[in-house]
N, CA, C and O of each residue as an XYZ file, in Angstrom:
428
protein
N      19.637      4.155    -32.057
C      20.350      3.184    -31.248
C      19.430      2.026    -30.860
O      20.009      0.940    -30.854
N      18.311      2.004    -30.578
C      17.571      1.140    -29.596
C      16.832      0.316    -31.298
O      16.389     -0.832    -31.283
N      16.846      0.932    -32.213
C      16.710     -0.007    -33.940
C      17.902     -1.023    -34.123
O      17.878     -2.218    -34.415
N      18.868     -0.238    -33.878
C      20.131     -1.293    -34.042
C      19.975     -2.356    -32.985
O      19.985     -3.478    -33.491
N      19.860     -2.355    -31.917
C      19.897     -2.998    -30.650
C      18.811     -3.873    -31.004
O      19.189     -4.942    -31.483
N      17.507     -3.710    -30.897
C      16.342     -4.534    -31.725
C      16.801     -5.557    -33.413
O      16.363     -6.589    -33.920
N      17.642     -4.775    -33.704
C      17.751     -5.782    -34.802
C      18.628     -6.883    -35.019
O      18.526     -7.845    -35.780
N      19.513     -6.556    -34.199
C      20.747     -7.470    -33.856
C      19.776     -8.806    -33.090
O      20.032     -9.968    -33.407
N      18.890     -8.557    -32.280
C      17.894     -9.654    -31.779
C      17.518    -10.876    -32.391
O      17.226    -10.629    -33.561
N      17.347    -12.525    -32.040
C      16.509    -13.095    -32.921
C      14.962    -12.441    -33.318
O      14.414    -11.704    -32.499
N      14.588    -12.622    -34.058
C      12.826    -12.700    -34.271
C      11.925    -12.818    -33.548
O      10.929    -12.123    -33.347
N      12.556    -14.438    -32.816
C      11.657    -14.950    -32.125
C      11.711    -14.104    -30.944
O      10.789    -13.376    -30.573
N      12.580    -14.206    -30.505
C      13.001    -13.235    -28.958
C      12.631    -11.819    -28.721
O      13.110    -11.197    -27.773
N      11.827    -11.313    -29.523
C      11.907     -9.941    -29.657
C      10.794     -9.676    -28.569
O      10.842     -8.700    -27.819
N       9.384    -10.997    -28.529
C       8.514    -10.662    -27.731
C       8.649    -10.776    -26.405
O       7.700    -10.445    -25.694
N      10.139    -11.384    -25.692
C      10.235    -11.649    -24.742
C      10.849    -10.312    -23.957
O      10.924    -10.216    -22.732
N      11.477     -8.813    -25.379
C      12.584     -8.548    -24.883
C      11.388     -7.175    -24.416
O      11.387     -6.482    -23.399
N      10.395     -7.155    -25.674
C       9.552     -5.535    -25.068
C       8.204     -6.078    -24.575
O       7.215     -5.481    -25.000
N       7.954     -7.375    -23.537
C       6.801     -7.181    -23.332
C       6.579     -6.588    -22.174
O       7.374     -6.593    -21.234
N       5.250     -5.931    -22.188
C       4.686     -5.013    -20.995
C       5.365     -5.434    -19.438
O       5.726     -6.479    -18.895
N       5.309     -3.988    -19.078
C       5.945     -4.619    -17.585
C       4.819     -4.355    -16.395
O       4.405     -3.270    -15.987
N       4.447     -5.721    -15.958
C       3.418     -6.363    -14.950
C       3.653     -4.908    -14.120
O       4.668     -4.273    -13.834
N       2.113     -4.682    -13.859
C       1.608     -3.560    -13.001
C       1.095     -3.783    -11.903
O       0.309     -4.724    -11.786
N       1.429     -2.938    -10.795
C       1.540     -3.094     -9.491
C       0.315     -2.527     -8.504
O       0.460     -1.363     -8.130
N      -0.303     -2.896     -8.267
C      -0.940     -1.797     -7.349
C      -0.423     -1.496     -5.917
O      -0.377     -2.194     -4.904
N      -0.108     -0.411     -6.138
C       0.612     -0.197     -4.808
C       0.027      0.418     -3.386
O       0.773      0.633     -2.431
N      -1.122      0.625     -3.364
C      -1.765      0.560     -2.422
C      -1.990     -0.807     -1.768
O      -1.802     -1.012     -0.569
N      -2.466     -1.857     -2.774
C      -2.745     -3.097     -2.396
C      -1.352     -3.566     -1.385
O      -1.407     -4.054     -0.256
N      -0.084     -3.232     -2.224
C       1.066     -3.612     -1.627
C       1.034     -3.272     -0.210
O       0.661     -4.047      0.671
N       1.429     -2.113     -0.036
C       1.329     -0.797      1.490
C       0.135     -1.943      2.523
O       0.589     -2.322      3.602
N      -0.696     -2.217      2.295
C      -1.682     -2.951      3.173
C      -1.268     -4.352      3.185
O      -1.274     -4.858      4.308
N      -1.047     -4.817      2.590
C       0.167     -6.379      2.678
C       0.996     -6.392      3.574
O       1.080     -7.171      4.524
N       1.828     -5.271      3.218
C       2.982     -5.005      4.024
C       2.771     -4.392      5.836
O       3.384     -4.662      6.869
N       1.455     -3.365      5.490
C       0.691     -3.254      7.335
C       0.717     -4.153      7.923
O       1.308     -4.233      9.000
N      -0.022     -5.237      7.288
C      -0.892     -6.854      7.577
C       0.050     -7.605      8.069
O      -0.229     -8.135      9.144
N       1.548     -7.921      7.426
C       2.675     -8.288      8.019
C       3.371     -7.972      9.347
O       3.675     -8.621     10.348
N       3.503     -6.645      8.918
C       4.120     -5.794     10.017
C       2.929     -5.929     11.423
O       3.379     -5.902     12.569
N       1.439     -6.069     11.180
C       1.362     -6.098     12.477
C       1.022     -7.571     12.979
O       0.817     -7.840     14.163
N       0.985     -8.591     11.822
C       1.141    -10.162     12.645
C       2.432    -10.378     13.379
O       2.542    -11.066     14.394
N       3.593     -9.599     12.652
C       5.347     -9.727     13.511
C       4.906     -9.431     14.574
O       5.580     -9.952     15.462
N       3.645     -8.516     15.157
C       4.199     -7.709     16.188
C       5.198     -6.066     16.283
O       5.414     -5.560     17.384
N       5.433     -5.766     15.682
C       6.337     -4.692     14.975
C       5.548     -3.661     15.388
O       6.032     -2.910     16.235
N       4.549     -3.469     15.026
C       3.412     -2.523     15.199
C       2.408     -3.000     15.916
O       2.246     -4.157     15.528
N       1.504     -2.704     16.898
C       0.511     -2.807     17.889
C      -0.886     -1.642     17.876
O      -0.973     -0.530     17.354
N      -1.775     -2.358     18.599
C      -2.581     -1.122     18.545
C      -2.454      0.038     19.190
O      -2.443     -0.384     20.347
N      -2.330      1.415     19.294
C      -2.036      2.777     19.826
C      -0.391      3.156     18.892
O       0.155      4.231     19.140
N       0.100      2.421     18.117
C       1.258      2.663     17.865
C       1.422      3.543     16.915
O       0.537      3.330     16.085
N       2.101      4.445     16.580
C       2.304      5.627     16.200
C       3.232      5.269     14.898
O       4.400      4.910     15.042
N       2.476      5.425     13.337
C       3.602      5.138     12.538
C       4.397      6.571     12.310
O       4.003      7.713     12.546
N       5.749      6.077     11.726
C       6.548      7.086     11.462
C       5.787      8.179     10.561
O       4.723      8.029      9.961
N       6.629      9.349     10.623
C       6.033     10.349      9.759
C       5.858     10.069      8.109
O       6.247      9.032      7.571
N       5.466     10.733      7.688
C       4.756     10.527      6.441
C       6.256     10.029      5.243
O       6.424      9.057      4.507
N       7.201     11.401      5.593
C       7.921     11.634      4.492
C       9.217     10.160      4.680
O       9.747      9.570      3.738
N       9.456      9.870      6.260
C       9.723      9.046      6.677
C       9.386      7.362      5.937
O      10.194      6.645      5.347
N       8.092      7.125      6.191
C       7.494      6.271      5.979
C       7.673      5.949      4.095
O       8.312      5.010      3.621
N       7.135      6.709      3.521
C       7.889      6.631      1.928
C       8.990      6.253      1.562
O       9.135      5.537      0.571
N      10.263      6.802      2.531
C      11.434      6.902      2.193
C      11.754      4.847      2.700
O      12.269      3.903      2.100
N      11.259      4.979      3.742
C      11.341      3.337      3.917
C      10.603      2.429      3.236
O      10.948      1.249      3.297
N       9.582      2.766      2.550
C       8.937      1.757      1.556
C       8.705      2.030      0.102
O       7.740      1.865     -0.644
N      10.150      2.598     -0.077
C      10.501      3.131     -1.360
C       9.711      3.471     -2.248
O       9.982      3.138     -3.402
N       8.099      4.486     -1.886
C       7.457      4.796     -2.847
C       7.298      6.115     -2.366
O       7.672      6.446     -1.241
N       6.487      7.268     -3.575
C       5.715      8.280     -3.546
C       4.971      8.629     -2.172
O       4.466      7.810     -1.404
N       4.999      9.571     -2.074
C       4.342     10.179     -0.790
C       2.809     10.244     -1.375
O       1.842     10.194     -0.614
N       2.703     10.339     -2.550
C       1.150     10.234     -2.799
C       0.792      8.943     -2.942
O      -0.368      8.711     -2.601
N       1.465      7.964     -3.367
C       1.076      6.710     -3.343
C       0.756      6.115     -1.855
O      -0.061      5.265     -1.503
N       1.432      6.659     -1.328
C       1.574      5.943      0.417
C       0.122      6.737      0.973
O      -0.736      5.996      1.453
N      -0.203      8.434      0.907
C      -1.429      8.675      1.075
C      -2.335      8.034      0.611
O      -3.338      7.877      1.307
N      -2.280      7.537     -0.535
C      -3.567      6.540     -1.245
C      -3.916      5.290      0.068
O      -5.010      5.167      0.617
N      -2.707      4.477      0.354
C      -2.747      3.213      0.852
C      -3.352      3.196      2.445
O      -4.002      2.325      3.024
N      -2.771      4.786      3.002
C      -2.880      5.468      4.205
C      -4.453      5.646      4.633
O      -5.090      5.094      5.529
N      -4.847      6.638      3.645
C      -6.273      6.699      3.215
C      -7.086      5.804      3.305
O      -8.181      5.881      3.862
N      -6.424      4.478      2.534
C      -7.950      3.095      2.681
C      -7.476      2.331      4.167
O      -8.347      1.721      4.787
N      -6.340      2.376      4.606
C      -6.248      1.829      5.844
C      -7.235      2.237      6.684
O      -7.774      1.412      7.423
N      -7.658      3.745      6.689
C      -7.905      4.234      7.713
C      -9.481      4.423      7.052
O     -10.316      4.792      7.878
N      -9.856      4.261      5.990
C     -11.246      3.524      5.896
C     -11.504      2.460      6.100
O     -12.684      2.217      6.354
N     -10.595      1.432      6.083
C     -11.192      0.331      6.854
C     -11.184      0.406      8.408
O     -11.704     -0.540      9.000
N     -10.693      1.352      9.082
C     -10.573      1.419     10.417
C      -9.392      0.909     11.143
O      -9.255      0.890     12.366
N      -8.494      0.469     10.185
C      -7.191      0.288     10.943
C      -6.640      1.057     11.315
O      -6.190      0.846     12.441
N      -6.271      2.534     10.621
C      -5.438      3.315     10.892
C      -6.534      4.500     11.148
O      -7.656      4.566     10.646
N      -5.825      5.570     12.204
C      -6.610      6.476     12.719
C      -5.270      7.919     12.506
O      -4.152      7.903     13.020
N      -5.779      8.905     11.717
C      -5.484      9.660     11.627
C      -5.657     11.251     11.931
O      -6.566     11.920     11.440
N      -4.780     11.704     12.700
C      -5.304     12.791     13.712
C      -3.854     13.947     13.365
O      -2.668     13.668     13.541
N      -4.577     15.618     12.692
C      -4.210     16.421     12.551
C      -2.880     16.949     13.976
O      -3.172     17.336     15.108
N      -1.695     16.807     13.485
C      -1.059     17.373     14.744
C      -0.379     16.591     15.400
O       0.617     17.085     15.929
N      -0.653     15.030     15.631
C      -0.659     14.352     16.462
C       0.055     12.960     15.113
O       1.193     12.539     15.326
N      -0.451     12.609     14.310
C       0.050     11.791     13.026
C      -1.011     10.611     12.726
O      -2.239     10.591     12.650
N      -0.290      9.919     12.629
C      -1.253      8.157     12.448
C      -0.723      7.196     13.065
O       0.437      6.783     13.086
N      -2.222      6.662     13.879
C      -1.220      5.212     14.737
C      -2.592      4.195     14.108
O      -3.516      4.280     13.298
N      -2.101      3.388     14.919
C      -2.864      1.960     15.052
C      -4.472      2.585     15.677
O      -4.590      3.526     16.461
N      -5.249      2.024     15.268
C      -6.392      2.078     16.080
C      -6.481      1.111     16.707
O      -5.992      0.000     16.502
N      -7.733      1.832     18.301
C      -7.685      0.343     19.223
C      -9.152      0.269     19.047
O      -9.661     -0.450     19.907
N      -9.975      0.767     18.230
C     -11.366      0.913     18.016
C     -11.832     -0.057     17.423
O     -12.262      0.171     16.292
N     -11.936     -1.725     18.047
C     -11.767     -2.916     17.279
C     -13.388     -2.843     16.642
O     -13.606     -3.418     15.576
N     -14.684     -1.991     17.463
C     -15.854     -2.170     17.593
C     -16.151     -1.343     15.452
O     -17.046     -1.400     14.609
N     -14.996     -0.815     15.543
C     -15.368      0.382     14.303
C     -14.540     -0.530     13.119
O     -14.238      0.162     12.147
N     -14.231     -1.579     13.052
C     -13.819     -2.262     12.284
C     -14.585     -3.368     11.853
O     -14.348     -3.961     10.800
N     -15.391     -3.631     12.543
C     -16.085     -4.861     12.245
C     -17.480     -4.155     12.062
O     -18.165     -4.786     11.257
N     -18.131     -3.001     12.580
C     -19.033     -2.540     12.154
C     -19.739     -2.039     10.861
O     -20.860     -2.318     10.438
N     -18.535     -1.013     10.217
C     -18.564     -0.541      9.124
C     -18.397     -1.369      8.319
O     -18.528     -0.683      7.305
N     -18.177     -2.473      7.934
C     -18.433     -3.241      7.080
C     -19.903     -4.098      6.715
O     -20.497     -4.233      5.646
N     -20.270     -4.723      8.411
C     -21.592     -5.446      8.708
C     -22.514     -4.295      8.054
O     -23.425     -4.698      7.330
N     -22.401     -3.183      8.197
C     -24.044     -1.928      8.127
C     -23.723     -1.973      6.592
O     -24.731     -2.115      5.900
N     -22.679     -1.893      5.991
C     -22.864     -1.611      4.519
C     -23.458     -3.370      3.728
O     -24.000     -3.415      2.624
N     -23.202     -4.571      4.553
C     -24.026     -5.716      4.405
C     -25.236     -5.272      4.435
O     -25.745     -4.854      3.395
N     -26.011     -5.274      5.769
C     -27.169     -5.117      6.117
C     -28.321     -3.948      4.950
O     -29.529     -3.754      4.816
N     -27.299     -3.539      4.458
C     -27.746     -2.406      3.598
C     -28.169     -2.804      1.717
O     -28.927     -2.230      0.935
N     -27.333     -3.940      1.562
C     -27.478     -4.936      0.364
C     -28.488     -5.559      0.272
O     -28.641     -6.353     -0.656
């Protein structure tokens, strides 16, 4: 089926019809979308994001993809994650600007 469908095509058009489809990084996305959400105001520091399975379901991806994005948030020190309790905002502004300067100082 998909030979017939291809052949019925012009020639020329054929490269327009299977070329690669632009790849996403979706972690990069998830931190775009933090970065937004907390210039709106939407989110604040101490604020408690929704639960995990929650949180996926609203940003229409993988629960492992969203751990990936979750993960580097909270290496850069934005997000603080605590067994029991979930993930909020950090108010630890001193641990954000640090960990970056010492890995300078270290170059």
């Amino acid at each position: 089926m998909r030979t017939r469908l291809l052949s019925k095509i012009e020639p020329g058009s054929r490269k327009s019809l299977v070329s690669p489809i632009e790849k996403i990084d979706l972690t990069e996305e998830v931190i775009k979308k933090m970065k937004a959400v907390l210039e709106s105001g939407e989110l604040r520091t101490g604020s408690k994001l929704p639960p995990e399975r929650e949180l996926a379901e609203m940003l229409r991806i993988s629960r492992p993809s969203l751990r990936q994005a979750l993960k580097a948030l909270s290496v850069m020190g934005i997000l603080k994650a605590q067994p029991g309790y979930g993930t909020s905002v950090t108010d630890e502004f001193l641990a954000i600007l640090s960990e970056p300067l010492h890995f300078l100082m270290l170059l």
